[in-house]
N, C-alpha and C positions, 0 to 999 in steps of 0.2 A: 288313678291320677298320680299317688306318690307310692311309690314302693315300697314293700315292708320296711326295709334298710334307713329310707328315708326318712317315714312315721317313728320310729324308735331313734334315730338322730333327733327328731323334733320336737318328743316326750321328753329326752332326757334332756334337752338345753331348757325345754319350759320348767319341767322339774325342780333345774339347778336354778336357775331365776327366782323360781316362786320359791325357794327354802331359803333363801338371802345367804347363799353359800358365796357370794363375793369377800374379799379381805381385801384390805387397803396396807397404806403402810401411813406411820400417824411420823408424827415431829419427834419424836423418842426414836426412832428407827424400826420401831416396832411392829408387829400385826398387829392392829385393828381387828377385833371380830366383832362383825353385827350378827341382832338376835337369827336366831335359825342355822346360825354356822355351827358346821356338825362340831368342831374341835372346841365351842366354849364348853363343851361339859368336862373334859378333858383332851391329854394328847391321844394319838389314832395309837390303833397296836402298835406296842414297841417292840424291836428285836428282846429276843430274850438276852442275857447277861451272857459273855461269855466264858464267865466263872462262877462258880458259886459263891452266893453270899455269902456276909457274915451271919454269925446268929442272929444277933440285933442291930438295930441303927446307932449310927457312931453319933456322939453329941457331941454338940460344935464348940470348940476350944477359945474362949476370947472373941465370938463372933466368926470364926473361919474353922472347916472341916478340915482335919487334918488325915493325907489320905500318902500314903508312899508306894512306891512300885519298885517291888525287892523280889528277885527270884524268879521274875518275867510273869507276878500276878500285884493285883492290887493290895492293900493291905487295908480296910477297914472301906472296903468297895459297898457299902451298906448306910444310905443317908434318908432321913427322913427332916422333914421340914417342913412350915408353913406356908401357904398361897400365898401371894407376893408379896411376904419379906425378902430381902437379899440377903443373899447368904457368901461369902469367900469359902471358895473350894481352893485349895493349897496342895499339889502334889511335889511330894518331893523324892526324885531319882535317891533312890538308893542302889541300884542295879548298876550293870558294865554297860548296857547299853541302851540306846536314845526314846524317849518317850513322852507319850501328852497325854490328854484328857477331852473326848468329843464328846456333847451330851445330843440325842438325838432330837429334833425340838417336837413342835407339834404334828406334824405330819408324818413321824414314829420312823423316818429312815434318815440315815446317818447320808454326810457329803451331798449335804442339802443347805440352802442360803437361810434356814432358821434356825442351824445348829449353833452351839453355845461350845466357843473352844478356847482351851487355857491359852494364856499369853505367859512364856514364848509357847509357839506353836510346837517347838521340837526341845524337851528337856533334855540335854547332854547330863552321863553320868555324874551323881554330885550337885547337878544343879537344883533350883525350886522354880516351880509355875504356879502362877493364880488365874484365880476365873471367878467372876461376879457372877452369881447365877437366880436371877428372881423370877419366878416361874408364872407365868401369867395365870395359870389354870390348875388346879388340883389334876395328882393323877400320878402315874409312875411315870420317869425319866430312866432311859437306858443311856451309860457312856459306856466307852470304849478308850481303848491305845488304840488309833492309828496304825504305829506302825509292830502292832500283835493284835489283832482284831479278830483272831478266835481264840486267843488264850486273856487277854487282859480286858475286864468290864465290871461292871456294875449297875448299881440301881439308885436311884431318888426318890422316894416316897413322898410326895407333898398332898398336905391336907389343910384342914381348917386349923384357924391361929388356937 
């Protein structure tokens, strides 16, 4: 009666059902996650960094991480922090040329509608950008530059307060 093709179409939408893998968006702008959603235990695989880290996590200056981008890398690209405290991440251009700050969100791929990006979008040399970052879930956070996305990145460690 149903084709194999058809049976596994039907398994995996009963599947996705029955795990309450739905998300909403609530009044905060935010996802919503109900019990069973794969992403409340954290975010999905993130890209790896596309520089190495620092040794340790940077500790945050006045309530805001102080992170600069000098010589076409990040400069203290190593942040650790608590489940949903907010934190200000602050990048400041030190370099010749134009740069930002994209955090990958829960679904672990960057230039995606859950990602977390500094305001302005595009730091010109000399300038400063900020970015509110309150992480709904424990877990690692990958950013990146835009516009050097295999040489400028880093990570976010969030855990318990």
């Amino acid at each position: 009666m149903f084709n194999p093709l058809m049976r596994l179409s039907l398994a995996v939408a009963l599947a996705l059902l029955l795990a309450g893998y739905a998300c909403s968006d609530d009044d905060e702008g935010g996802p919503t996650r109900t019990p069973g959603d794969a992403s409340i235990a954290g975010p999905r695989q993130q890209p790896a960094p596309a520089q190495p880290l620092a040794a340790r996590p940077a500790e945050p200056t006045d309530g805001a991480f102080e992170i600069s981008a000098s010589g076409g890398k990040f400069v203290g690209n190593y942040l650790a922090t608590p489940v949903g405290e907010a934190v200000i991440i602050r990048v400041t251009n030190d370099d010749t040329a134009k740069h930002n700050l994209r955090i990958a969100g829960l679904d672990g791929q960057f230039e995606t509608e859950d990602d977390a990006i500094i305001e302005p979008p595009a730091i010109e040399p000399g300038g400063v950008g900020e970015l509110t970052f309150a992480p709904p879930v424990g877990g690692s956070y990958t950013f990146r530059c835009d516009f050097h996305p295999k040489s400028m990145g880093g990570q976010i460690d969030v855990g318990e307060p």
